[in-house]
C-alpha positions, 0 to 999 in steps of 0.5 A: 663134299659133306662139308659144302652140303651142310654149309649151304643147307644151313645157309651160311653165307660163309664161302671160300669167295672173295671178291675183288672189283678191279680195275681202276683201283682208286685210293680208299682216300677216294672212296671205298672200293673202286670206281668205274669197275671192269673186271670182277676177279675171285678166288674159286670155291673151294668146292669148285672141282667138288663132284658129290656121292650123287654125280653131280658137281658142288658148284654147278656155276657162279653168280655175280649179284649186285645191290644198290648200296640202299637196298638190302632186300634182293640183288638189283641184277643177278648175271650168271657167269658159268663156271670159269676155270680158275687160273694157277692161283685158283683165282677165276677173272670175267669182265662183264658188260653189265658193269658198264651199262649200270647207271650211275650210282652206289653199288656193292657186290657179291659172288654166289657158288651156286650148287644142287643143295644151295649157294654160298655167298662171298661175304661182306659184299664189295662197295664200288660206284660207277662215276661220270667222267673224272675230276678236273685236274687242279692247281696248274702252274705254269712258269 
């Protein structure tokens, strides 16, 4: 409790968090991260089920951020997720509707634990890019 306390009043953007774009997955031949994401999987802060001396809990929700690989400043789109149960792995998986509607482009992501003394911030973000429709197929051969 003390631990997450001092972390995030420090502002450290170390975090138990690590983001994972899924779904498809392409090869990093192909680009890094995935293209054309679904689904944002993590594994929960280790302070999920935290409650402090005060009551209240740690993390009070997650947020998922995403930047333009450009930009650095701010988040471009920040969307609450609540706070979703992690599954046995302790491992929380949400499909967002906003990975769908961004436009085309060059993006990285991050997720935040957000709490009453501060947020911890997956870190280094997560490159992915949202692409029109897939590449032609090349060198057919018929015989």
């Amino acid at each position: 409790m003390q631990h997450l306390s001092r972390r995030l009043r420090m502002g450290s953007s170390t975090s138990a968090l690590v983001l994972c774009l899924l779904w498809p997955i392409v090869s990093a031949a192909q680009t890094s991260g995935a293209v054309n994401p679904g689904e944002v999987s993590f594994v929960a802060s280790a302070d999920h089920a935290t409650i402090q001396v005060d009551g209240q809990p740690a993390v009070t929700r997650y947020d998922f951020e995403i930047w333009l690989s450009s930009e650095a400043s701010k988040p471009t789109t920040v969307l609450s997720l609540g706070k979703p149960t992690p599954d046995a792995a302790n491992k929380i998986t949400v499909k967002p509707a906003v990975l769908i509607g961004l436009p085309l482009g060059d993006y990285k992501a991050t997720v935040a634990a957000v709490g009453p003394v501060g947020t911890g911030r997956s870190d280094p973000p997560f490159p992915f890019q949202r692409r029109d429709k897939p590449a032609a197929p090349m060198g057919l051969i018929l015989r």
